[in-house]
C-alpha positions in Angstrom: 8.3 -31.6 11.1 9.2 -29.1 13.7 12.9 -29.0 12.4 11.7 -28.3 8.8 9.3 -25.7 9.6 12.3 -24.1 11.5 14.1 -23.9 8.5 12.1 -22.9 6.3 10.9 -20.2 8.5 15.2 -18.8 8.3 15.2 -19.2 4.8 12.2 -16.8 3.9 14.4 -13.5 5.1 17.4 -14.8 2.8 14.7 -15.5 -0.3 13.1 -11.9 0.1 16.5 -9.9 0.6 17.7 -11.9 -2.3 14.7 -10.8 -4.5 15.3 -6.8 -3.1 18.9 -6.9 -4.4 18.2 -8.5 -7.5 15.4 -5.7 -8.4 17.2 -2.8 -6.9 20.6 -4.0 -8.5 19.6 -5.8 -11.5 20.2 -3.0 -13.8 22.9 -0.3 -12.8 23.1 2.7 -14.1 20.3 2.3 -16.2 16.8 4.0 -15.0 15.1 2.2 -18.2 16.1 -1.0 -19.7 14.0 -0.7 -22.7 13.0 1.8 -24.9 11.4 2.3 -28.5 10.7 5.5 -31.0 9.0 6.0 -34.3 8.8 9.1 -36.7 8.3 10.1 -40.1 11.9 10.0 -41.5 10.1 12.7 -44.1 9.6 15.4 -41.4 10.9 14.2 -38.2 7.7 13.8 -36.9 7.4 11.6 -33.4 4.9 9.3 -34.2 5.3 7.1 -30.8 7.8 7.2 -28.0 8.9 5.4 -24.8 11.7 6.2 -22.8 13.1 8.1 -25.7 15.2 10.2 -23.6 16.7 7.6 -21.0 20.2 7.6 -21.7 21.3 3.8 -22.2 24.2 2.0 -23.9 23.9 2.2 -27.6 26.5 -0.8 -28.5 27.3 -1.1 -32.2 24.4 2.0 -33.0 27.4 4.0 -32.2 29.1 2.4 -35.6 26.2 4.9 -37.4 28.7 7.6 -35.8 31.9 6.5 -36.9 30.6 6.3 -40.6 28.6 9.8 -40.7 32.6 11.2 -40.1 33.9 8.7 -42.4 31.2 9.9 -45.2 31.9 13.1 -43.9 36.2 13.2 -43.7 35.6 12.0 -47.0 33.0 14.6 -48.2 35.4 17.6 -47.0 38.7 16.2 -48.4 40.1 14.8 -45.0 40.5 11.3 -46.6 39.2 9.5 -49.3 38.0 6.1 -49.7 40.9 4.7 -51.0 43.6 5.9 -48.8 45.3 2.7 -47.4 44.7 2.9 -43.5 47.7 0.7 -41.4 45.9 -1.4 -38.9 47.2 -0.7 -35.1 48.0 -2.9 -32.5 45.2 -1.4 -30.4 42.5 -2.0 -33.8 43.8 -6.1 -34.2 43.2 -6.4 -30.8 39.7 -5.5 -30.8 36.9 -8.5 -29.4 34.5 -9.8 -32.3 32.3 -9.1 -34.5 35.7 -8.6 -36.5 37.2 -8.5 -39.7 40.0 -10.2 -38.5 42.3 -7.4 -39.4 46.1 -7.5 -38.2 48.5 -5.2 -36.8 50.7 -3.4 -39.0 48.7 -5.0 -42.3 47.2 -1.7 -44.5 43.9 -1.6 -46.1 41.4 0.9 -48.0 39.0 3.0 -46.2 36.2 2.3 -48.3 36.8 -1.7 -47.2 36.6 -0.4 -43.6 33.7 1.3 -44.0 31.4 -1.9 -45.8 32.7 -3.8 -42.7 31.9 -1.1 -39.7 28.1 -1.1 -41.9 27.6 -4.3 -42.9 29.4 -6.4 -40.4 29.6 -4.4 -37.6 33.3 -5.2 -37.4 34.9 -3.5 -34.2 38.2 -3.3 -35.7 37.7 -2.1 -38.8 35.5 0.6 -36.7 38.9 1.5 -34.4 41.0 1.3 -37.2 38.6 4.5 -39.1 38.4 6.2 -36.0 42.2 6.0 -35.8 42.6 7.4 -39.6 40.8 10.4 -39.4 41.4 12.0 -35.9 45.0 9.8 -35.0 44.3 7.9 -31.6 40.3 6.3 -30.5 40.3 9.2 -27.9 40.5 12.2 -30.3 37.9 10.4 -32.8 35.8 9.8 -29.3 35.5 13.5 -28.6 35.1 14.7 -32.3 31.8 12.3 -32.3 30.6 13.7 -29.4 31.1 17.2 -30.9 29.3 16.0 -34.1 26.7 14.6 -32.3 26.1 18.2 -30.7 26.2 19.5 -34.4 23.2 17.0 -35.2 21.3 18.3 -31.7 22.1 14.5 -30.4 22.5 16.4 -27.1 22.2 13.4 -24.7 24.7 11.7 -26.0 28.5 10.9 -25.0 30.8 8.9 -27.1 33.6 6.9 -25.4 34.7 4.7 -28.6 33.9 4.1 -32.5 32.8 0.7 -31.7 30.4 0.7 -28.7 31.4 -2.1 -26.7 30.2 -0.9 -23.3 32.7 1.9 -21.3 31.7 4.2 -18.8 30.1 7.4 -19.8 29.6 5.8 -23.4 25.5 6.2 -23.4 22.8 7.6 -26.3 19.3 7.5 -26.5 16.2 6.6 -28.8 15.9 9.7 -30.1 19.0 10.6 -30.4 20.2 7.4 -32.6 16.7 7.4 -34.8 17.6 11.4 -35.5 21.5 9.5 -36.7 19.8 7.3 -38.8 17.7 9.7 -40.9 20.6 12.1 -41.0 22.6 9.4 -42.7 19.6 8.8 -45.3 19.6 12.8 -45.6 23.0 13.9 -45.6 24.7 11.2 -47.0 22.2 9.0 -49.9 25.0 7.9 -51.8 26.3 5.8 -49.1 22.7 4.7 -47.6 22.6 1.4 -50.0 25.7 -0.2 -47.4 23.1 -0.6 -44.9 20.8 -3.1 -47.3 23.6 -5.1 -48.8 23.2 -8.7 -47.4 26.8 -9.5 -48.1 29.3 -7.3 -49.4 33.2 -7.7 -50.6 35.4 -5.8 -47.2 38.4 -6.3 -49.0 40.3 -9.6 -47.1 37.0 -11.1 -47.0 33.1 -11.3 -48.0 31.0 -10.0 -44.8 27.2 -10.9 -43.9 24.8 -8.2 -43.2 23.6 -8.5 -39.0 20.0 -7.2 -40.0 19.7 -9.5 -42.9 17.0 -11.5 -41.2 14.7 -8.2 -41.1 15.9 -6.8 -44.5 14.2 -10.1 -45.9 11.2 -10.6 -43.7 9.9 -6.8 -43.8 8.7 -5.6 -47.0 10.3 -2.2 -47.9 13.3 -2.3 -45.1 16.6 -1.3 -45.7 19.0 -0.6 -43.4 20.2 0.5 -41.2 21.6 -0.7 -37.9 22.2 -3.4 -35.3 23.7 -3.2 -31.9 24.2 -5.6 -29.1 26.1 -6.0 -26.0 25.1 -7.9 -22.6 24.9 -4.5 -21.0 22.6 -2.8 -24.0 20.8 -5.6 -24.9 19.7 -5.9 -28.3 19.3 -2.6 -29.9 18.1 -2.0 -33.6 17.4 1.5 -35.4 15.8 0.1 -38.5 14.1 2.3 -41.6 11.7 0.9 -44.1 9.9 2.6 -47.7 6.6 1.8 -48.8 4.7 4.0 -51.8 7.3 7.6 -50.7 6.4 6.9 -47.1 9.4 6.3 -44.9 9.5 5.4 -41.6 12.0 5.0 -38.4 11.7 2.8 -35.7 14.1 2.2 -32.9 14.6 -0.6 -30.2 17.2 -0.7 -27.3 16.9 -2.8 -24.8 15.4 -6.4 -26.7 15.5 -9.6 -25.3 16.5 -11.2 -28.4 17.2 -10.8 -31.8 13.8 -12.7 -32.8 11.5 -10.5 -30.5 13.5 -7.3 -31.2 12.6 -7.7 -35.2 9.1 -8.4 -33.8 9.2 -5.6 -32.3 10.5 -3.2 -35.0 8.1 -4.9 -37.4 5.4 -3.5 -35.3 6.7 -0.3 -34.7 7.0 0.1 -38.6 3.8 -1.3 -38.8 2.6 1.3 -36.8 4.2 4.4 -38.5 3.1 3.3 -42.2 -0.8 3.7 -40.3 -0.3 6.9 -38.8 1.7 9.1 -41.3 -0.1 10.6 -44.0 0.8 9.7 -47.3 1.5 13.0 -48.5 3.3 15.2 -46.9 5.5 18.0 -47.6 9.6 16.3 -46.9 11.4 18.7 -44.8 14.9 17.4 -44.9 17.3 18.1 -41.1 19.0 21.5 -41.4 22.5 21.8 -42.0 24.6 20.6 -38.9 25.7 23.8 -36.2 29.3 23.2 -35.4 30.6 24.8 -32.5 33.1 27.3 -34.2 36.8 25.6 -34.4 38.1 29.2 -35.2 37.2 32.7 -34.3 37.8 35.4 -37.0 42.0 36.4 -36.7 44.5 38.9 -36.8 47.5 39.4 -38.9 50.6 40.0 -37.8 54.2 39.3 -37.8 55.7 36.1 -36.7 60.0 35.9 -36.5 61.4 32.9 -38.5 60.4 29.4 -37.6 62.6 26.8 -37.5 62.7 22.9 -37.5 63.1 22.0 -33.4 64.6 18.9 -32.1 63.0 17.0 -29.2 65.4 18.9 -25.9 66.1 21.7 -27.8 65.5 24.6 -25.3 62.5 27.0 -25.9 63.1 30.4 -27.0 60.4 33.5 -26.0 57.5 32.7 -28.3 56.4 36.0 -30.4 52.6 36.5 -30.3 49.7 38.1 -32.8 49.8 42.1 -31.7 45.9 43.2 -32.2 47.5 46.8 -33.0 47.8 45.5 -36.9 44.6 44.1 -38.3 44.1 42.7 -41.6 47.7 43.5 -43.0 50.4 41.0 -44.1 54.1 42.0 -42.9 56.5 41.3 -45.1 59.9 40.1 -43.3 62.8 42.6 -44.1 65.5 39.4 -44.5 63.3 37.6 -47.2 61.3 39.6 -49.5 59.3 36.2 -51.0 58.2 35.8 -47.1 55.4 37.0 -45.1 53.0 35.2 -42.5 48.9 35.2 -42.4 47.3 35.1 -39.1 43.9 33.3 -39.1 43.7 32.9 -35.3 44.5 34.7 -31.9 45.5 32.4 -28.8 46.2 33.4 -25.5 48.4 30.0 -24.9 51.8 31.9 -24.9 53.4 28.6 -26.1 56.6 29.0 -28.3 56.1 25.9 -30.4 54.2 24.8 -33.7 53.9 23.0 -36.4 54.9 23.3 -39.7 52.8 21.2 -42.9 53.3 20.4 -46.5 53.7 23.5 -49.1 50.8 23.8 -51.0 50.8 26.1 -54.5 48.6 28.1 -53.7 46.9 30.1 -50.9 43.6 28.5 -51.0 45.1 25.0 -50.4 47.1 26.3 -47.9 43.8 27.2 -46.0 42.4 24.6 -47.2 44.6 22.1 -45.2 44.8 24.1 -42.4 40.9 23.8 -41.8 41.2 20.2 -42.3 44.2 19.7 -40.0 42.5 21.7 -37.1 39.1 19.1 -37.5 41.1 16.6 -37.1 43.1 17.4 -34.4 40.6 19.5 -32.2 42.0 18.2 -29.1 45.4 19.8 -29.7 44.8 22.1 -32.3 42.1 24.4 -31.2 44.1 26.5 -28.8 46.5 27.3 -31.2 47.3 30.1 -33.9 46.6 29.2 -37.6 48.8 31.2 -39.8 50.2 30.6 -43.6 53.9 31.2 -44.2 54.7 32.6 -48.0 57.9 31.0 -49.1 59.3 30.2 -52.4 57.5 28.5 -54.4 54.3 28.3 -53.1 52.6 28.7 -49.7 53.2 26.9 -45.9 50.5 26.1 -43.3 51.1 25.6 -39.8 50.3 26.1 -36.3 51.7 27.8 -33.3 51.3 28.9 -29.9 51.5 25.0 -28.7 53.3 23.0 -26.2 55.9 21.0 -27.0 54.0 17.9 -26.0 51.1 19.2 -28.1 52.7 19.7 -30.8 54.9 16.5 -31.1 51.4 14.7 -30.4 50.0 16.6 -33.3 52.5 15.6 -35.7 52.2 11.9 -34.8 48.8 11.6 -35.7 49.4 13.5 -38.9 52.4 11.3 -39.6 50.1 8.4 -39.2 48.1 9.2 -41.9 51.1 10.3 -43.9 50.6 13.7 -43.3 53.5 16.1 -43.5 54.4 17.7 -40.5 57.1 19.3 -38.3 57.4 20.2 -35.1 59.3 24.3 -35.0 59.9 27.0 -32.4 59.3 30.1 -33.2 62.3 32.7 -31.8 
C-alpha cells in the first residue's frame, strides 16, 4: 500500500504540469479560439459581438477575397470570365477540397470561380489568384491592399486559399463586413453562394453550406471555412420579409454545432433589427493611390533589350516641362506621355501591345499597374505615339523587375517586352 501511495504521490506533479502546458499551450498564437458577430447587412449595424476583433485564422473565408478581385478584375476589364486560365504546377499541387485540376491543363475563369464559391476548391482558388496578379504572392498582397480599401484593417492575407501560413489571420468583423460587400458591390454574382451544385467545368461540384442553405429558412450563401488550426468557421446571410441579416462563426467545434450556432445568431438578428429601416449600402472602396498626378517630358528612343545586354544611362522626367508632349526631332509621328514621376533611376522598362487609340492606351496601363503593384508602382507610366496607333509601357525599372513583369503578363498572354531606354 505504501509503494502505491508512493507512486501516486510522484505522479500528481507530472499530472498538474501536464494540465499547465496543455492550457497555456493548447492554442498558440491565438488569444481567442472562438468568436461570433451579427449585423444588419442593410446598414451595417452591430447587432451582437464576441471577440470580433481577435485576429484568428480565417481558412477558406479568405476564398470571399479571391472572388471580390475576380468579380472585380472582371468588373474593370483585367479579365473576363471566359479567358482560359493554364493551371500551374504550384495550383495541381494544392491539398483538397479540389477540383482536381492538372498542371499545364487550361480552363475558364468563370469555371474557377463556381469552384473557389461553391466547392471551396483550393486549386481552382491558386489558379485565379495566379491569372490576375501572375504568382500567389503578388495576388497575396493585392488582397491585403483590397482589404484595406474595404476598412478590413486587421487583416493580412498570405494565400487565395487559406490553408493555415503564418501571418495569414482575419477577424469577425472583418470577414462579415466581406460578405455584405459581396451582396452590395457585386449582386449579380451573389446567387454562386446558394447553388447546391453547380457545373465547374471538368466536373459538377456540391455546395459545403448546403446543409444550412436547406435547414434555415431564407439563407443563402455565403461561406464555409475550415482548417485544424481555424476550426470551423462560417460567415452565413439569410432574407426574411427585406430583412437581412449576417452572422459569423470562427472557431466551431463542428460543422453540426457551428450551423447551430449560426442558426441562432440569425435567429437573433431577425428579433432585434427593425423591419424598416432606411438601407445604407458600404461606400465606395478607398484605394491607396497606385499613381500620383505626372509630368510630361521627353524620353530618348526605347529599344527591345536582350537578357546581358549592358545598361545604358537611363533618361529621367525633368519637372521643368509640365503638361507638354515633346515631339522627337527623328520621327515626327512620335512623342511620349508621362503619367508618373519616379525617383528609381532605373534604365529599364517595359513595352505593351499598341492600342488604336489613346484612351486604350491608358486604359491598359492602369490595368497593368493593378496587377502588377509589386513591380509596377515604382515605376514611370508613359504612352509612346507611333504609327499607327498608340504604345504603353513602363520605365524607370530594374532589369529583374522588369523581366518579372513581363512573365506574369506573358502568362496571361499579355503582350510585353522588356526595353532600355538610352
Amino acid at each position: 500500500m505504501n509503494r502505491i501511495r508512493k507512486a501516486l504521490a510522484g505522479l500528481i506533479p507530472l499530472v498538474l504540469t501536464a494540465a499547465f502546458l496543455t492550457v497555456v499551450f493548447a492554442q498558440p498564437g491565438r488569444a481567442a479560439p472562438y468568436a461570433e458577430f451579427v449585423m444588419d447587412a442593410r446598414t451595417g449595424e452591430v447587432l451582437r459581438s464576441r471577440n470580433a476583433d481577435t485576429r484568428l485564422h480565417p481558412a477558406s473565408l479568405t476564398k470571399m477575397m479571391t472572388l471580390y478581385i475576380a468579380f472585380e478584375a472582371v468588373a474593370r476589364g483585367e479579365i473576363t470570365l471566359d479567358t482560359e486560365i493554364r493551371i500551374s504546377r504550384l495550383a495541381a499541387s494544392e491539398p483538397p477540397s479540389k477540383l482536381g485540376l492538372r498542371a499545364g491543363q487550361r480552363i475558364a475563369l468563370r469555371y474557377l470561380i463556381r469552384a473557389a464559391a461553391v466547392k471551396s476548391a483550393n486549386d481552382a482558388a491558386t489558379a485565379i489568384g495566379e491569372a490576375i496578379s501572375g504568382s500567389e504572392e503578388a495576388f497575396a498582397l493585392r488582397m491585403t491592399r483590397t482589404a484595406q480599401a474595404l476598412g478590413m484593417n486587421s487583416t493580412t492575407f498570405r494565400n487565395a486559399h487559406g490553408l493555415t501560413q503564418s501571418g495569414h489571420m482575419s477577424t469577425a468583423r472583418d470577414m462579415s463586413n466581406l460578405g455584405r460587400r459581396l451582396f452590395y458591390d457585386y449582386p449579380e454574382y451573389y446567387n454562386l453562394f446558394s447553388r447546391r451544385a453547380t457545373d465547374a467545368g471538368v466536373t459538377q461540384v456540391r455546395n459545403t453550406n448546403r446543409r444550412l442553405l436547406d435547414s434555415y429558412e431564407g439563407a443563402d450563401g455565403i461561406k464555409t471555412g475550415y482548417t485544424s488550426a481555424a476550426g470551423f468557421n462560417l460567415v452565413s446571410s439569410a432574407e426574411r420579409n427585406g430583412v437581412r441579416i449576417i452572422a459569423t462563426v470562427f472557431g466551431g467545434r463542428s460543422t453540426a454545432t457551428r450551423n447551430a450556432r449560426i442558426a441562432e445568431l440569425l435567429d437573433l438578428g431577425f428579433s432585434m433589427a427593425p423591419s424598416r429601416t432606411t438601407e445604407t449600402p458600404p461606400p465606395p472602396p478607398v484605394y491607396a493611390a497606385v499613381s500620383r498626378p505626372g509630368l510630361t517630358a521627353p524620353i530618348r528612343s526605347m529599344r527591345p533589350v536582350m537578357r546581358g545586354t549592358p545598361s545604358a544611362n537611363a533618361v529621367y522626367a525633368s519637372a521643368s516641362a509640365p503638361g507638354t508632349p515633346v515631339t522627337r526631332g527623328d520621327d515626327a509621328d512620335e512623342r511620349i506621355i508621362v503619367t508618373r514621376s519616379s525617383p528609381s533611376g532605373q534604365p529599364y522598362g517595359i513595352t505593351l501591345a499598341r492600342q488604336g487609340s489613346r484612351a486604350e492606351a491608358d486604359k491598359l496601363l492602369l490595368r497593368t499597374a493593378l496587377q502588377e503593384l509589386d513591380t509596377l508602382d515604382q515605376a514611370l507610366r508613359q504612352v509612346n505615339r507611333v504609327r499607327g496607333g498608340f504604345r504603353p509601357g513602363f520605365v524607370g525599372l530594374s532589369q529583374r523587375d522588369a523581366e518579372r513583369a513581363c512573365l506574369r503578363l506573358r502568362a496571361r498572354d499579355v503582350e510585353c517586352d522588356v526595353i532600355i531606354s538610352g
